[in-house]
TORTORMI-544662 format. One record per residue (C-alpha): residue in three letters; residue number from 1; x, y, z. Coordinates in pm, whole numbers. Layout:
N
{ALA NUM {X Y Z}}
...
This chain:
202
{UNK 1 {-10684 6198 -9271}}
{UNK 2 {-10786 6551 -9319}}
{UNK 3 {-10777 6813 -9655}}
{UNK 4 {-10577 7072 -9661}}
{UNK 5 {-10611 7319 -9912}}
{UNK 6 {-10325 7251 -10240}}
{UNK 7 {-10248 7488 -10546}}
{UNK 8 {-10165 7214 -10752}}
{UNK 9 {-9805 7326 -10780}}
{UNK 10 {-9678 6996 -10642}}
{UNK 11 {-9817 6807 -10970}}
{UNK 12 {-9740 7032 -11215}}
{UNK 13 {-9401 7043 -11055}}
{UNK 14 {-9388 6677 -11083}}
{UNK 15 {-9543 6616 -11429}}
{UNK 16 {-9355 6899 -11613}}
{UNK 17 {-9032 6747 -11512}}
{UNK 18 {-9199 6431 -11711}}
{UNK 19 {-9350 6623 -12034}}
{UNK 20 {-9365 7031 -12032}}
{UNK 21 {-9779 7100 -11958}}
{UNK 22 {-9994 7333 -12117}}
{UNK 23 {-10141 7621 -11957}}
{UNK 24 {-10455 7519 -11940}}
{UNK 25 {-10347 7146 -11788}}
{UNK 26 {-10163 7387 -11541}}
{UNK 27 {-10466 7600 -11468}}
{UNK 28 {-10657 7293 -11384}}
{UNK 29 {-10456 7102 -11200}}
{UNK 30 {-10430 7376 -10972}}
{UNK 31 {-10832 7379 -10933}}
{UNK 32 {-10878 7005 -10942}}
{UNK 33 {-10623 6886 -10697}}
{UNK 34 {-10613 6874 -10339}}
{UNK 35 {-10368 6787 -10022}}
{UNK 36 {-10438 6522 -9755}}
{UNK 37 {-10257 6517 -9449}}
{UNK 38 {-10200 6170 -9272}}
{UNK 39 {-10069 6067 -8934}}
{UNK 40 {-9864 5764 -8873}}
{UNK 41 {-9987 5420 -8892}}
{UNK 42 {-10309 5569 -9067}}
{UNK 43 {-10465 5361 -9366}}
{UNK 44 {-10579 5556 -9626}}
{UNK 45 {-10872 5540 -9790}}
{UNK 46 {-10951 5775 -10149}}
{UNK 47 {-11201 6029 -10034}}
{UNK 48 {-11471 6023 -9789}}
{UNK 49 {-11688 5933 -10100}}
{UNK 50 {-11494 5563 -10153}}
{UNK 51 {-11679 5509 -10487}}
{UNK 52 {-11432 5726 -10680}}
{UNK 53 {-11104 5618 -10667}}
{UNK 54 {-10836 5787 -10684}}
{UNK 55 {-10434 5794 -10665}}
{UNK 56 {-10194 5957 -10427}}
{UNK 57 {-9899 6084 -10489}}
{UNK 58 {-9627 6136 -10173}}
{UNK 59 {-9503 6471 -10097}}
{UNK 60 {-9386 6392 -9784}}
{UNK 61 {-9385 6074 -9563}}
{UNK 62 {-9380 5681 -9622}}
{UNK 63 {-9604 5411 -9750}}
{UNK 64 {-9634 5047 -9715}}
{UNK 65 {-9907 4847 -9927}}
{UNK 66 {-10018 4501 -9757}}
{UNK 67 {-10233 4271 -9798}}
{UNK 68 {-10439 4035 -9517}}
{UNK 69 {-10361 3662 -9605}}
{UNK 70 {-10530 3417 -9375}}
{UNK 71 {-10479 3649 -9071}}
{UNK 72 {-10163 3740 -9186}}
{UNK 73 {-10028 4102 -9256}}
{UNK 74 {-9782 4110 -9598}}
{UNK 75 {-9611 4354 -9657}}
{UNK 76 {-9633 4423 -10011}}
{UNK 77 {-9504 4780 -10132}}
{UNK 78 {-9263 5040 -9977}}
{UNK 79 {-9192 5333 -10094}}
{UNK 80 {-9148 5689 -10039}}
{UNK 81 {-9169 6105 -10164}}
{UNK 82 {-9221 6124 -10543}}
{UNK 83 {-9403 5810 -10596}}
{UNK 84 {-9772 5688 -10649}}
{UNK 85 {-9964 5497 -10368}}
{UNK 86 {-10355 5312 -10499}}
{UNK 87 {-10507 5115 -10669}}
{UNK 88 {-10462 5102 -11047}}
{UNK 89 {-10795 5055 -11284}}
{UNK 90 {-10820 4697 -11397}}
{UNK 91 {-11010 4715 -11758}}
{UNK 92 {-11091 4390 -11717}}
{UNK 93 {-11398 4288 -11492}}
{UNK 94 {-11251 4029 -11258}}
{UNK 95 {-11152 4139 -10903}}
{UNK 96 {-10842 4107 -10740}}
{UNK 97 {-10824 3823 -10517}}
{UNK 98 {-10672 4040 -10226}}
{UNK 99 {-10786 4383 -10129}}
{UNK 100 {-10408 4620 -10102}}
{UNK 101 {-10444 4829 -9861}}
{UNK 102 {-10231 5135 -9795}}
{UNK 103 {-10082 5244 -9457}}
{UNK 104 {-9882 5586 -9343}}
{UNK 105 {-9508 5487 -9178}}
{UNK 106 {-9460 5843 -9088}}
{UNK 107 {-9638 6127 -9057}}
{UNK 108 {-9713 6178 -9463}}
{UNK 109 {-9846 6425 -9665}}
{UNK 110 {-10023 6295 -10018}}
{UNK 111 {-10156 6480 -10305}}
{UNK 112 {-10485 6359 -10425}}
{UNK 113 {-10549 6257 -10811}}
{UNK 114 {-10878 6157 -10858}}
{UNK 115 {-10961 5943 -11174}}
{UNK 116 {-11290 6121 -11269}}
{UNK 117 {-10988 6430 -11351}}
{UNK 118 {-10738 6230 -11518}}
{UNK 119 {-11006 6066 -11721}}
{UNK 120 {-11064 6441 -11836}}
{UNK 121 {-10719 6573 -11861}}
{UNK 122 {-10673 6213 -12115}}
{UNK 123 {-11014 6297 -12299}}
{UNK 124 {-10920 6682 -12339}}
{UNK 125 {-10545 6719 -12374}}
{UNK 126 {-10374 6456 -12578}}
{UNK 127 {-10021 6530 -12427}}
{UNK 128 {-10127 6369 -12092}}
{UNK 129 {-10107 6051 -12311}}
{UNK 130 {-9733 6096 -12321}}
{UNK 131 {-9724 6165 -11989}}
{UNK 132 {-9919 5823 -11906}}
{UNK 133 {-9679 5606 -12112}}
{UNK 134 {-9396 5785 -11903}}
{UNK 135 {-9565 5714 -11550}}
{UNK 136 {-9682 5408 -11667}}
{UNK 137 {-9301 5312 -11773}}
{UNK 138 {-9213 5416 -11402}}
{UNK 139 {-9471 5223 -11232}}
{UNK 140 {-9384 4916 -11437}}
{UNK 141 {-9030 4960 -11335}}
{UNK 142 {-9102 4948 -10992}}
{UNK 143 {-9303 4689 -11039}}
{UNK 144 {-9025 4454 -11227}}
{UNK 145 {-8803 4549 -10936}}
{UNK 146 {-9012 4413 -10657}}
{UNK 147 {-9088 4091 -10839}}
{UNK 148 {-8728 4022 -10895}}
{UNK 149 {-8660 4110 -10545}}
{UNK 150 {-8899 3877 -10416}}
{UNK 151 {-8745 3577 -10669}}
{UNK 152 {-8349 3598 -10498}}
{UNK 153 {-8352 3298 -10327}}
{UNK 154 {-8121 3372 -10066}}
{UNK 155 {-8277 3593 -9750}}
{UNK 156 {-7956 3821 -9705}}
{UNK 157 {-7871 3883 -10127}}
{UNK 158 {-8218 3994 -10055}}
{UNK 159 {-8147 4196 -9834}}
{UNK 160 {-7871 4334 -9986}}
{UNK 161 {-8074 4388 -10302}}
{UNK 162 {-8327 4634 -10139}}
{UNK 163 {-8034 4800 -9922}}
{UNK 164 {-7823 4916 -10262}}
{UNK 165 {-8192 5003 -10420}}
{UNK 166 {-8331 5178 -10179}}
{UNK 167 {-8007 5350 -9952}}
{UNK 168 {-8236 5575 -9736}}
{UNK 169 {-8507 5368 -9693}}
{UNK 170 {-8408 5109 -9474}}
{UNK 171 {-8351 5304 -9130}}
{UNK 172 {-8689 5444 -9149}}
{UNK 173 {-8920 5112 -9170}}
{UNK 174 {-9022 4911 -8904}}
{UNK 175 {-8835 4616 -8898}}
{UNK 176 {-9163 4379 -8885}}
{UNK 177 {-9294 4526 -9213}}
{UNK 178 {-8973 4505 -9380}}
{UNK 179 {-8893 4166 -9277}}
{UNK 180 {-9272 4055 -9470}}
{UNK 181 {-9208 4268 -9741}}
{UNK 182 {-8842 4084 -9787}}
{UNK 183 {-9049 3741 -9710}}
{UNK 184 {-8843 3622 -9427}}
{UNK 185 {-8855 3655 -9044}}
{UNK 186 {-8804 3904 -8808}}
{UNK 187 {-8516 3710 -8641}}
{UNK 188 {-8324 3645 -8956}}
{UNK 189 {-8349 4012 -9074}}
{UNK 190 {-8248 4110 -8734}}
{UNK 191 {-7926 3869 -8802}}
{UNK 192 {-7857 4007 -9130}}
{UNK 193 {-7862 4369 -9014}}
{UNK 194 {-7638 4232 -8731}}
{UNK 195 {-7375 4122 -8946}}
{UNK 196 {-7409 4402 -9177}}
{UNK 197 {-7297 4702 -8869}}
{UNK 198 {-7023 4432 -8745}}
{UNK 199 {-6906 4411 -9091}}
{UNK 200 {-6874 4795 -9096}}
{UNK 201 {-6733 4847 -8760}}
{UNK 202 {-6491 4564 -8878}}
């Protein structure tokens, strides 16, 4: 992973069209915020410094969470330009019983938000406020989404589910990832997706 230099215009692009900012959010933004450039198949970490965390946001590229269960890779989050990628602050003390990690499907570019700024953008500028409730709103949705996903009992209304959600997303995943992320195997996703182009050759 390696910084490349960002004028913030990506963010305030992407938070105005949430709540209009103020000049002086825009101002800093553009001095507090940074690009990272990531190759494929790369896991991300926040900084070099890992005791700050941090969020990304995607400008370009595609992200998979996972977890490690027992030896096992799980997919657990996939998603794409325009969305968040890390770890959100628990305010509680406990610690999550797995450790999400967060790995590059294509050659990405993400825009770096560390916490130490939102903290002061929240402590400063009482709009960003609004703007939380609004991303937090979006994350949640997302969120709702994948849980229900992962409740359809049947593997191929699964399937299905993610396909009509996500229509450009499901060419450019690896087929292993998607397959955990959809909780079934390899060979029944591959028999799904083979009935799905007979179905539209039909």
């Amino acid at each position: 992973m390696s910084s490349v230099k960002d004028d913030g215009e990506h963010l305030i692009q992407f938070l105005n069209s949430l709540h209009p900012l103020s000049k002086q959010i825009i101002t800093l933004a553009r001095k507090e915020t940074y690009q990272v450039v990531v190759k494929k198949n790369e896991v991300v970490n926040c900084t070099d410094n890992e005791e700050e965390d941090c969020v990304f946001i995607i400008l370009k590229g595609l992200f998979r969470g996972f977890i490690v269960d027992e030896g096992k890779d799980i997919t657990t989050l996939i998603t794409d330009e325009n969305h968040i990628v890390g770890h959100v602050r628990n305010p509680n003390t406990l610690k999550p019983l797995y450790h999400e990690k967060f790995q590059a499907l294509e050659d990405s570019e993400l825009l770096v938000l560390r916490y130490s700024f939102i903290d002061h953008l929240y402590a400063k500028f009482p709009e960003m406020n609004i703007l939380a409730r609004k991303l937090l709103a979006l994350q949640f949705n997302l969120s709702q989404e994948r849980a229900i996903l992962s409740r359809i009992p049947s593997a191929e209304a699964r399937y299905n589910q993610f396909r009509a959600g996500n229509p450009t997303l499901k060419n450019r995943i690896p087929i292993k990832f998607l397959a955990t992320y959809l909780g079934m195997r390899i060979e029944t996703l591959s028999r799904i997706r083979k009935k799905e182009k007979l179905g539209s050759a039909a």
